[in-house]
PDB file of N, CA, C and O in Angstrom:
ATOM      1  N   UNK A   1     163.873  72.929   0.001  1.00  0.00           N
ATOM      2  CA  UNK A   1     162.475  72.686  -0.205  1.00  0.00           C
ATOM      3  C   UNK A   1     162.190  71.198  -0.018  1.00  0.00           C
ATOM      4  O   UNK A   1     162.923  70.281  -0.390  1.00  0.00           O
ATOM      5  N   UNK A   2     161.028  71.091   0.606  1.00  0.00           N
ATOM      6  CA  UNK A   2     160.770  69.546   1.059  1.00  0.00           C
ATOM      7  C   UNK A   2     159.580  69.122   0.300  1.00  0.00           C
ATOM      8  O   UNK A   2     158.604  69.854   0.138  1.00  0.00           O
ATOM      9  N   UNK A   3     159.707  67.620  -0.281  1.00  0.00           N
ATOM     10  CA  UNK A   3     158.316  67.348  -0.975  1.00  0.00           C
ATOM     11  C   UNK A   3     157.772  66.094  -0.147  1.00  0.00           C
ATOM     12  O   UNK A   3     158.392  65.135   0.313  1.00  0.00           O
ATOM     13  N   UNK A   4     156.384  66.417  -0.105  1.00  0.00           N
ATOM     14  CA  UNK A   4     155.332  65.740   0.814  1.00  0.00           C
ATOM     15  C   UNK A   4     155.121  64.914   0.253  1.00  0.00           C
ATOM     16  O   UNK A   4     154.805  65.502  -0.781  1.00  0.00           O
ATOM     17  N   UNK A   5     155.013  63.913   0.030  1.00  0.00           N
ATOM     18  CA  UNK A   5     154.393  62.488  -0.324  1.00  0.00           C
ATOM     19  C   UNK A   5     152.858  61.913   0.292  1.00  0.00           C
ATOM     20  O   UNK A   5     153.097  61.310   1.338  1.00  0.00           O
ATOM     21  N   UNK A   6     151.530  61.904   0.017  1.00  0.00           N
ATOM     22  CA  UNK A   6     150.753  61.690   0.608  1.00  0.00           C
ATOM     23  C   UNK A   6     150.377  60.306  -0.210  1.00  0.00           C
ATOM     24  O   UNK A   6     150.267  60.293  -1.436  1.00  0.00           O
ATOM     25  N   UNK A   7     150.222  59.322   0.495  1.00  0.00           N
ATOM     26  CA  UNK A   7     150.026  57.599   0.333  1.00  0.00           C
ATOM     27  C   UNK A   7     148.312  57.492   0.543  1.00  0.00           C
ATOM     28  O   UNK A   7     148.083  57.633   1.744  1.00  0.00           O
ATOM     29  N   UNK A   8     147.386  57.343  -0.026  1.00  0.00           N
ATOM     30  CA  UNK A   8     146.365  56.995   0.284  1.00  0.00           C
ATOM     31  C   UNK A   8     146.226  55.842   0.145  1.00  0.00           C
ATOM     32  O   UNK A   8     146.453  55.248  -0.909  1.00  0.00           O
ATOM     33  N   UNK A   9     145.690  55.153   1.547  1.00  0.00           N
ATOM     34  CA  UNK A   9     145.173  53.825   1.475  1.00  0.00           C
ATOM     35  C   UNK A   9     144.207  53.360   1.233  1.00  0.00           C
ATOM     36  O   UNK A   9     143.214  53.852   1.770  1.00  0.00           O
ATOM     37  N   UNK A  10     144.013  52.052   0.198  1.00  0.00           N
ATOM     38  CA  UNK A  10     142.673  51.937  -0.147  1.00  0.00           C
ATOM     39  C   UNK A  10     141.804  51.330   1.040  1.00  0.00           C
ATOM     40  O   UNK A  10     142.284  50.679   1.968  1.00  0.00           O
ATOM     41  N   UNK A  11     140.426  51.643   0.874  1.00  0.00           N
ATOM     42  CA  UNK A  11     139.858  51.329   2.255  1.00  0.00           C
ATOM     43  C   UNK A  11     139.448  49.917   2.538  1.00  0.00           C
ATOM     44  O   UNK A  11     139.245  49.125   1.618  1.00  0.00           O
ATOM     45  N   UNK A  12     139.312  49.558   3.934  1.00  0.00           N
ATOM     46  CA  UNK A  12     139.505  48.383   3.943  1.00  0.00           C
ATOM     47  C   UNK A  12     137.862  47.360   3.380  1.00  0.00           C
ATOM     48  O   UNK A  12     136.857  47.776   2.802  1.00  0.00           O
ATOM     49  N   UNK A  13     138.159  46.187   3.786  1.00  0.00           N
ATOM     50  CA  UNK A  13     136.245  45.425   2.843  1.00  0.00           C
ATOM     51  C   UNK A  13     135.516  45.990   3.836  1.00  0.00           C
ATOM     52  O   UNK A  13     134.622  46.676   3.341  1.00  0.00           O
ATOM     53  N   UNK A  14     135.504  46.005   5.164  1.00  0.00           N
ATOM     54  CA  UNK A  14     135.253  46.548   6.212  1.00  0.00           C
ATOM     55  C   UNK A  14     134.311  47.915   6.168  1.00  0.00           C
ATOM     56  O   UNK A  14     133.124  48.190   6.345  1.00  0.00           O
ATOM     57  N   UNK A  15     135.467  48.569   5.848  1.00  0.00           N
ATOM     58  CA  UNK A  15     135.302  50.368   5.341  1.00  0.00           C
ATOM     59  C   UNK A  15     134.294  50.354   4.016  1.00  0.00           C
ATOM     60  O   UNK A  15     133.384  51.181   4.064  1.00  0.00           O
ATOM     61  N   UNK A  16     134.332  49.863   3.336  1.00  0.00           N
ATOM     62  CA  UNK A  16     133.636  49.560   1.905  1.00  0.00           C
ATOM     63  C   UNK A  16     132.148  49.294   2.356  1.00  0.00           C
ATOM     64  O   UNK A  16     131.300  50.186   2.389  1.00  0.00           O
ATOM     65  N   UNK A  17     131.967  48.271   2.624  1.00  0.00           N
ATOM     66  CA  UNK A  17     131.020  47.503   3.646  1.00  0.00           C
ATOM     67  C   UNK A  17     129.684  48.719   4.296  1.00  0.00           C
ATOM     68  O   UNK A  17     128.511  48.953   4.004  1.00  0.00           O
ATOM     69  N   UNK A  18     130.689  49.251   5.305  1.00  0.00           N
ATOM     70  CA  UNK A  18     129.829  49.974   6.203  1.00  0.00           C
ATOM     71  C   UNK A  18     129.285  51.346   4.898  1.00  0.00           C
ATOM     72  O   UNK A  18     128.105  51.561   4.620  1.00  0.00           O
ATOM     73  N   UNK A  19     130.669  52.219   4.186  1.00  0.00           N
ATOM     74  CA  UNK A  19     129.918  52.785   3.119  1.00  0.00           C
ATOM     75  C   UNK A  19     128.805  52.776   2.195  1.00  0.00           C
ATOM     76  O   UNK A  19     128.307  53.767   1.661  1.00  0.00           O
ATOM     77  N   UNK A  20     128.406  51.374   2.032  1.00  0.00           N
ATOM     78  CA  UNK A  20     127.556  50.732   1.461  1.00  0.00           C
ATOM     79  C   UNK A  20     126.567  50.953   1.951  1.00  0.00           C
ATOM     80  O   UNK A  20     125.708  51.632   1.388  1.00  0.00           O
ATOM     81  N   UNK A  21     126.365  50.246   3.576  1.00  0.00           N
ATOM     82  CA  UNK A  21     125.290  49.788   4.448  1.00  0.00           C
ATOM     83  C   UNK A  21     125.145  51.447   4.465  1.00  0.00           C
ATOM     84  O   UNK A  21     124.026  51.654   3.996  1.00  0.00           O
ATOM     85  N   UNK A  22     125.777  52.753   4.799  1.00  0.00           N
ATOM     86  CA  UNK A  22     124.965  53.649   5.238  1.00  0.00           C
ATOM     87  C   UNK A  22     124.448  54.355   4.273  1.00  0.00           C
ATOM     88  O   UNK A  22     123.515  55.081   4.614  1.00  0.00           O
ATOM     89  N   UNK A  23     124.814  54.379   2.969  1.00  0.00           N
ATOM     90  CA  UNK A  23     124.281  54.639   1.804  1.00  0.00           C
ATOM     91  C   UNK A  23     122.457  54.389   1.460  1.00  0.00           C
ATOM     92  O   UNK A  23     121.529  55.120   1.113  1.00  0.00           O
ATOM     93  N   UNK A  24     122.638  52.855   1.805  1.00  0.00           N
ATOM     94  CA  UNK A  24     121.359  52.845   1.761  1.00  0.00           C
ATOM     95  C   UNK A  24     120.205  52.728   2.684  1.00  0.00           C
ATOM     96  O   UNK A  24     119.031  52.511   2.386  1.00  0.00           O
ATOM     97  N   UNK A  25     120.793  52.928   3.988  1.00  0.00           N
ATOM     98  CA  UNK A  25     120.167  53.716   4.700  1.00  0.00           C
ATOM     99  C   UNK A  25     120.022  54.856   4.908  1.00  0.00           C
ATOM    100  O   UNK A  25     119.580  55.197   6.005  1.00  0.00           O
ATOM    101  N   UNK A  26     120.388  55.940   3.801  1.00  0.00           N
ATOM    102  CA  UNK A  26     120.321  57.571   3.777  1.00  0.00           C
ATOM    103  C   UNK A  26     119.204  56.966   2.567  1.00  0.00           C
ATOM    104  O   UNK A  26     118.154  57.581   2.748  1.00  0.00           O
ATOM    105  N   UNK A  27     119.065  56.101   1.538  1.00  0.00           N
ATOM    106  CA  UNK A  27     117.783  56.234   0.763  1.00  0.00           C
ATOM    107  C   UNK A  27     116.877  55.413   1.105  1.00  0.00           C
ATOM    108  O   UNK A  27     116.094  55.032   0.235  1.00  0.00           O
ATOM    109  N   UNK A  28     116.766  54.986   2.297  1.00  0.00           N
ATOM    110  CA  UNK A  28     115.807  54.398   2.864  1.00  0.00           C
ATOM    111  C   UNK A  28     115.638  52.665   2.292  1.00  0.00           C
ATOM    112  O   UNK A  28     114.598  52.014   2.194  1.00  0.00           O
ATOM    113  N   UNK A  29     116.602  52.378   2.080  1.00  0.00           N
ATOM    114  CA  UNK A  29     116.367  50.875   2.061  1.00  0.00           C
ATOM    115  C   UNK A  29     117.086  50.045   2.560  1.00  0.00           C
ATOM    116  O   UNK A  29     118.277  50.289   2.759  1.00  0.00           O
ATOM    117  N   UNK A  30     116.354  48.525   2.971  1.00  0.00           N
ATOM    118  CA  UNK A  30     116.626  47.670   4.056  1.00  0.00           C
ATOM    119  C   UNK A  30     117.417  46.526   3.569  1.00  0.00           C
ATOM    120  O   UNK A  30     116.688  45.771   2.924  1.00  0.00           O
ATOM    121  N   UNK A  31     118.654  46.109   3.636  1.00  0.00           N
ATOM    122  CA  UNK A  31     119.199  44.948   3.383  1.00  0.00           C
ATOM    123  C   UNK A  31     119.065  43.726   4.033  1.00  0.00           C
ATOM    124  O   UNK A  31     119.457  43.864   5.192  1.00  0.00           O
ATOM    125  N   UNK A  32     118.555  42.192   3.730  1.00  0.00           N
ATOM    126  CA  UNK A  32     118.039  41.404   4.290  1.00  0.00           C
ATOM    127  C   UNK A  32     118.423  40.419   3.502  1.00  0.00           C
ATOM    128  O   UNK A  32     118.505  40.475   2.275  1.00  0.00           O
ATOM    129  N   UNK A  33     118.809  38.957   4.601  1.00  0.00           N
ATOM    130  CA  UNK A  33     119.157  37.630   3.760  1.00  0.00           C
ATOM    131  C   UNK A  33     117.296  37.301   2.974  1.00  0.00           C
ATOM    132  O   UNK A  33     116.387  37.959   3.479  1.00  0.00           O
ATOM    133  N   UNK A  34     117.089  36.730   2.306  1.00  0.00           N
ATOM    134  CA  UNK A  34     116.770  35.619   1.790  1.00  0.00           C
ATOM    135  C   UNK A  34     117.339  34.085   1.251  1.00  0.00           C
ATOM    136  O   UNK A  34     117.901  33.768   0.203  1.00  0.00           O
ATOM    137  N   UNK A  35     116.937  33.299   2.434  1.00  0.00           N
ATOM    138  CA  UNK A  35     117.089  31.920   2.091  1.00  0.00           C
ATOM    139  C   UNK A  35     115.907  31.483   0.649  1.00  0.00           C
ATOM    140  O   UNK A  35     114.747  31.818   0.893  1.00  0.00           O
ATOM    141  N   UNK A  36     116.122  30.800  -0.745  1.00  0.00           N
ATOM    142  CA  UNK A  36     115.334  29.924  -1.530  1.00  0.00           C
ATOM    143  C   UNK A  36     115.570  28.715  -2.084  1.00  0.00           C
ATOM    144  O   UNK A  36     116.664  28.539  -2.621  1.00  0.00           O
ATOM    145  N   UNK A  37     114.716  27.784  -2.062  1.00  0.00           N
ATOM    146  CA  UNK A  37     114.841  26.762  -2.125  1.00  0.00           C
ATOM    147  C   UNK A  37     114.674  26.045  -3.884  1.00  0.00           C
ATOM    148  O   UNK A  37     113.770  26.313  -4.675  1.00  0.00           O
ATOM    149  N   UNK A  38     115.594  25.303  -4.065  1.00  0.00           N
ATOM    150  CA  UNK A  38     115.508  25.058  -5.740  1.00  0.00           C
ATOM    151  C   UNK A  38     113.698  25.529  -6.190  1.00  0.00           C
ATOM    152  O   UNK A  38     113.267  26.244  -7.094  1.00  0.00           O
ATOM    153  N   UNK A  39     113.034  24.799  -5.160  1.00  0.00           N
ATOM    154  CA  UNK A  39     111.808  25.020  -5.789  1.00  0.00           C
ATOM    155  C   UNK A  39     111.238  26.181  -5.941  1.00  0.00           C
ATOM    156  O   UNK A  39     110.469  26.453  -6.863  1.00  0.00           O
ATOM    157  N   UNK A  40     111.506  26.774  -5.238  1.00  0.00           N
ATOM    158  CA  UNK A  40     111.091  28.314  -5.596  1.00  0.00           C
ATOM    159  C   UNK A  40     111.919  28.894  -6.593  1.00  0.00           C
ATOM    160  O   UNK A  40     111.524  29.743  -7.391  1.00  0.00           O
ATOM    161  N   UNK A  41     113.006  28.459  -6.547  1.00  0.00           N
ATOM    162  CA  UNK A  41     113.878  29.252  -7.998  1.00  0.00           C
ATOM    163  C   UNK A  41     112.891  28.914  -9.349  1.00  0.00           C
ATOM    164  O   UNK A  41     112.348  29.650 -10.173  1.00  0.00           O
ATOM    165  N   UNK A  42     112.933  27.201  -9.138  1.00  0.00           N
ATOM    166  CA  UNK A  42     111.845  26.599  -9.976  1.00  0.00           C
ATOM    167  C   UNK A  42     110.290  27.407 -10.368  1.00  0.00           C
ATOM    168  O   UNK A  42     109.638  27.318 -11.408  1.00  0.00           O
ATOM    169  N   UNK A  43     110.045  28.082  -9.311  1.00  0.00           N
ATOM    170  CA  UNK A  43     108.512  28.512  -9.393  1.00  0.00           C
ATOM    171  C   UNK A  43     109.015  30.106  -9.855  1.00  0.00           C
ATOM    172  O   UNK A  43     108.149  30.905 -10.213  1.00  0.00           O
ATOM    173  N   UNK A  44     110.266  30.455  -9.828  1.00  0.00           N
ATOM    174  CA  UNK A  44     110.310  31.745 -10.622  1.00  0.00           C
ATOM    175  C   UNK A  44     110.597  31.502 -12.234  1.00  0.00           C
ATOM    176  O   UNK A  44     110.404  32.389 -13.066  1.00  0.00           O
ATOM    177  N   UNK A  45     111.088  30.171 -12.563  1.00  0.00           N
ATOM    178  CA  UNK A  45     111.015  29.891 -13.812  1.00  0.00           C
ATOM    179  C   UNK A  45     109.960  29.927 -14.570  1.00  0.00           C
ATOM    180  O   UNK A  45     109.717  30.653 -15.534  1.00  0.00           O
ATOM    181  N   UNK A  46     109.025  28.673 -13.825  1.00  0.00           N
ATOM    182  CA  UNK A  46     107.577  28.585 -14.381  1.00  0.00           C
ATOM    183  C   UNK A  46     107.326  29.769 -14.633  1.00  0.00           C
ATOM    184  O   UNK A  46     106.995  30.015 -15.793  1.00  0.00           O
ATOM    185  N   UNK A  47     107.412  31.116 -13.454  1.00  0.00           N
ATOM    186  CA  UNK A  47     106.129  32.054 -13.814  1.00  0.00           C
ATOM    187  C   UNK A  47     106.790  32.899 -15.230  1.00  0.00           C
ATOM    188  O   UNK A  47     106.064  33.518 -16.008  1.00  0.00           O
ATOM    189  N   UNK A  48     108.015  32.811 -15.357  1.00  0.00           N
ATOM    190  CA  UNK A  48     108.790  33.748 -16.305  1.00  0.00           C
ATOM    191  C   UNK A  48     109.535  34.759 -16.172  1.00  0.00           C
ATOM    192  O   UNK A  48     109.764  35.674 -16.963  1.00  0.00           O
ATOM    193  N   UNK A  49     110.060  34.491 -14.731  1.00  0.00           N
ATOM    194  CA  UNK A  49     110.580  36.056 -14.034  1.00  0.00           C
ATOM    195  C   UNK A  49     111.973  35.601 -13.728  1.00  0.00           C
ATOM    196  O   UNK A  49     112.692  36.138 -12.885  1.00  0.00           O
ATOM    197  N   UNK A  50     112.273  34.675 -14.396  1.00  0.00           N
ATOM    198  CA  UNK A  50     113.635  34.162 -14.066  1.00  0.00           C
ATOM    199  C   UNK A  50     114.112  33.031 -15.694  1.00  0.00           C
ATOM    200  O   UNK A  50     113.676  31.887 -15.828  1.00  0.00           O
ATOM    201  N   UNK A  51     114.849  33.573 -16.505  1.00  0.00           N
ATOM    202  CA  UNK A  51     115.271  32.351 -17.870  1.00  0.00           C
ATOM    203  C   UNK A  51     115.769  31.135 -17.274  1.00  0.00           C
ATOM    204  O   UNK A  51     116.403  31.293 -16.230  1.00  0.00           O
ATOM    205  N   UNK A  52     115.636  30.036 -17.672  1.00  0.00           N
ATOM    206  CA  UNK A  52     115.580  28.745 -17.394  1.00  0.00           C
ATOM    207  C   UNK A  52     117.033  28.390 -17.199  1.00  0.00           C
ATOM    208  O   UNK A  52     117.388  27.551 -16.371  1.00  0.00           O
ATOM    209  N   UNK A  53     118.228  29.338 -18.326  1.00  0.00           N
ATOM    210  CA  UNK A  53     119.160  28.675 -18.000  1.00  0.00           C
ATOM    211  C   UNK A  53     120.055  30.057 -16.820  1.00  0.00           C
ATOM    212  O   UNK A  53     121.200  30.494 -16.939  1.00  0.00           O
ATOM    213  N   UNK A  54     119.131  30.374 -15.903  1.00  0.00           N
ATOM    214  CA  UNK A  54     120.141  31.202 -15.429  1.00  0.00           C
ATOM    215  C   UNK A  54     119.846  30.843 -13.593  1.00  0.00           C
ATOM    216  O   UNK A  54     120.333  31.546 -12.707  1.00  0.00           O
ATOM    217  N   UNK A  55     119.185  29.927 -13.396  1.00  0.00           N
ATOM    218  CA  UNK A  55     118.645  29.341 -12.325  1.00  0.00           C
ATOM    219  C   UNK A  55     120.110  29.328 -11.320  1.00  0.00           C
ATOM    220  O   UNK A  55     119.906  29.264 -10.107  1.00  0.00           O
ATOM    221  N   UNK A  56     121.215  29.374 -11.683  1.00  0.00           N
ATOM    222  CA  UNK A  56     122.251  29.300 -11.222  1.00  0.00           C
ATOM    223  C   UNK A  56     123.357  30.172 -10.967  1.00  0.00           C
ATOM    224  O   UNK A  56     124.520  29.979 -10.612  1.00  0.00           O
ATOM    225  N   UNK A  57     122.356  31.659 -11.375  1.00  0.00           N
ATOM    226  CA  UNK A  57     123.360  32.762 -11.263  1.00  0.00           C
ATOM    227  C   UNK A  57     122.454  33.930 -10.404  1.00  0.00           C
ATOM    228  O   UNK A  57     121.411  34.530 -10.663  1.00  0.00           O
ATOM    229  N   UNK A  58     123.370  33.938  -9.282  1.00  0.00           N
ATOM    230  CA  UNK A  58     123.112  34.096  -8.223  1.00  0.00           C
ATOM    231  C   UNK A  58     122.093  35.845  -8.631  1.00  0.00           C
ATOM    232  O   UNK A  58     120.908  36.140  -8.472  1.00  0.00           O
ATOM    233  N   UNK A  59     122.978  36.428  -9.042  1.00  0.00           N
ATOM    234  CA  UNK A  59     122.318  38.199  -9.449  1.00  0.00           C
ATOM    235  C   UNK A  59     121.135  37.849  -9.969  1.00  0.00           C
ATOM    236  O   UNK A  59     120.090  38.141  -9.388  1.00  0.00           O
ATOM    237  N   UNK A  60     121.162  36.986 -11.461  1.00  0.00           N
ATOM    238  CA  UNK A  60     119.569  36.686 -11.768  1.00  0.00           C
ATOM    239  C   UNK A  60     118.740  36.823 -11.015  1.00  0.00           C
ATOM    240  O   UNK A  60     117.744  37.547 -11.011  1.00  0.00           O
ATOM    241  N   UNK A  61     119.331  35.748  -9.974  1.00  0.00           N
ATOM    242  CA  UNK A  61     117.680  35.135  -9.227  1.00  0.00           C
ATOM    243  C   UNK A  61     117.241  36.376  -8.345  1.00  0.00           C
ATOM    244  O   UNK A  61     116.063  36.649  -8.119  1.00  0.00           O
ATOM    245  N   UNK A  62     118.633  37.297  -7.742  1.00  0.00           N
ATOM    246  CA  UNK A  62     117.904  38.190  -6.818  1.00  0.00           C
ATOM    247  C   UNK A  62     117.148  39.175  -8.323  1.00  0.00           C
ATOM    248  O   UNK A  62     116.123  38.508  -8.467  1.00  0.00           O
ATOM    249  N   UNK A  63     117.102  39.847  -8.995  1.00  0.00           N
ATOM    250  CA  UNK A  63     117.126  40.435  -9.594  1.00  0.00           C
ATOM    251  C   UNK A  63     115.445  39.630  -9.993  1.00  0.00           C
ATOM    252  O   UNK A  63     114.379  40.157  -9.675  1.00  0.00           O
ATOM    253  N   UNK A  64     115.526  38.657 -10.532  1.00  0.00           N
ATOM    254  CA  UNK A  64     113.801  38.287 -10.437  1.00  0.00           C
ATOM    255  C   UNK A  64     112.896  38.332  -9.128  1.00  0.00           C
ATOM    256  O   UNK A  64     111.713  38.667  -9.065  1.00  0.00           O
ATOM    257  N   UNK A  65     113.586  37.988  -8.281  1.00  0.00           N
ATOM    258  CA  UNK A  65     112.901  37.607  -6.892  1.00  0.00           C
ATOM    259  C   UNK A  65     112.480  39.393  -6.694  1.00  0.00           C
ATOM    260  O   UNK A  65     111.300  39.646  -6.453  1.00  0.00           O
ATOM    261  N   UNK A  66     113.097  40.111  -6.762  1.00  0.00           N
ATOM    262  CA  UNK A  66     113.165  41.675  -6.522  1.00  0.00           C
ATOM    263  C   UNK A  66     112.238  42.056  -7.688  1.00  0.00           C
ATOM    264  O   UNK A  66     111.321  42.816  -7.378  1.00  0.00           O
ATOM    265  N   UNK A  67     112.297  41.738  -8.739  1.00  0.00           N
ATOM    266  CA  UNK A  67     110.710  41.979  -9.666  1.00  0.00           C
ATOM    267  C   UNK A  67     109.576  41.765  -9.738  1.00  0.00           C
ATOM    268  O   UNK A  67     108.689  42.354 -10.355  1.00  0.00           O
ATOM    269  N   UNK A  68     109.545  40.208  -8.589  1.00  0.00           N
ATOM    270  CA  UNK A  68     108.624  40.008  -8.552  1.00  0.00           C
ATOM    271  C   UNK A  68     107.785  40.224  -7.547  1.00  0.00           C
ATOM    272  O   UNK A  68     106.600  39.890  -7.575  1.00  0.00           O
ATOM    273  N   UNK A  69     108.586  41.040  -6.195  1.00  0.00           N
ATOM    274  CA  UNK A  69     108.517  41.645  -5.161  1.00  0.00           C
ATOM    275  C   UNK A  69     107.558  42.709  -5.609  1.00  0.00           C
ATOM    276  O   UNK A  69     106.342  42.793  -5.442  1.00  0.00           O
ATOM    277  N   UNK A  70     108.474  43.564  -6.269  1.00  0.00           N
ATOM    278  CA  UNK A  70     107.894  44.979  -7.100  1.00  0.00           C
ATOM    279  C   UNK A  70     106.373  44.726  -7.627  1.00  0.00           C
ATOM    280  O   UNK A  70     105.384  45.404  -7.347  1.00  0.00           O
ATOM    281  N   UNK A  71     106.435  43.700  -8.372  1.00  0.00           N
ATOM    282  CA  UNK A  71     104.876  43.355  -9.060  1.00  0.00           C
ATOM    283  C   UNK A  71     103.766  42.984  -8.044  1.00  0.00           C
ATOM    284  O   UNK A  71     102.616  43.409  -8.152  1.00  0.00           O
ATOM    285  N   UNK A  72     104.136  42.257  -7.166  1.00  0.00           N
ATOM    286  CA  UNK A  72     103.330  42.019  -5.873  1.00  0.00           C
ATOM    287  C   UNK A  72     102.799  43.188  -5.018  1.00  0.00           C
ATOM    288  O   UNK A  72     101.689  43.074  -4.498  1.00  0.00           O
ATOM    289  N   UNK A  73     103.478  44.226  -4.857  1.00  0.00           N
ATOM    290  CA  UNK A  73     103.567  45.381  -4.270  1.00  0.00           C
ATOM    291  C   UNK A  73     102.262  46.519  -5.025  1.00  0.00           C
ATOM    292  O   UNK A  73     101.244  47.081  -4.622  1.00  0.00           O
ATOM    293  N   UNK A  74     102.766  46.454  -5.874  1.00  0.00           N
ATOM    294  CA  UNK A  74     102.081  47.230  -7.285  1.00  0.00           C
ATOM    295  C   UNK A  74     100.291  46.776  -7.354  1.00  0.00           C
ATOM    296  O   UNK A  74      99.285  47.484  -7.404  1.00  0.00           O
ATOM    297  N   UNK A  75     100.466  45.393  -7.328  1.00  0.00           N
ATOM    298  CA  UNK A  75      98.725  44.716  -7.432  1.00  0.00           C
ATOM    299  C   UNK A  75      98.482  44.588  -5.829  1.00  0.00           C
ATOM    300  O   UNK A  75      97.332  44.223  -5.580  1.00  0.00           O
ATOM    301  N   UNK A  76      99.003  44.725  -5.096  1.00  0.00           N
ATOM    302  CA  UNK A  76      98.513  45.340  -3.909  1.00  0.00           C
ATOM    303  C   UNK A  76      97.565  46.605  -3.905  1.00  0.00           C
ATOM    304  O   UNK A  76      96.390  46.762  -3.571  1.00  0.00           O
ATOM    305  N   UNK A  77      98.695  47.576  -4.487  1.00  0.00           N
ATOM    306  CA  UNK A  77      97.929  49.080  -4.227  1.00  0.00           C
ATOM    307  C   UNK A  77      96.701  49.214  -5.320  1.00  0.00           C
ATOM    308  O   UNK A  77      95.836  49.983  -4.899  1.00  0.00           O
ATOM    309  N   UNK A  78      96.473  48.782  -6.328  1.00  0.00           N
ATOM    310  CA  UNK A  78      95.863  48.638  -7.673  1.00  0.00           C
ATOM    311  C   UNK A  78      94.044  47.977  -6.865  1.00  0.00           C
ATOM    312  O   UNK A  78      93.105  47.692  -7.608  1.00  0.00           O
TER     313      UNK A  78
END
């Protein structure tokens, strides 16, 4: 009797990557750089959509910038 050994390889950043990218293009959303400039990080402070001491962490800022996207969007349709 012979025993099979099956090795799965983990996939490569590559493979990960593209899983990602087609993911969210099956729910319909668009991945895109944004370049911002201190001052605009600055102007997400002022408005309150970003805590003062987090100006430097990178998820924050998308994570406000993306709320405040949402809110813009919203008083559009309104």
């Amino acid at each position: 009797m012979q025993t099979v050994v099956t090795v799965v390889q983990p996939a490569s950043h590559a493979a990960l990557r593209m899983r990602r990218f087609r993911e969210r293009r099956r729910q319909g959303k668009v991945c895109f750089l944004v370049e911002l400039d201190p001052r605009e990080i600055s102007g997400l402070v002022e408005l309150k959509w970003l805590p003062g001491g987090h100006r430097d962490d990178r998820a924050a800022v998308v994570n406000a910038f993306c709320r405040l996207v949402e809110r813009a969007r919203d008083a559009a349709r309104a």
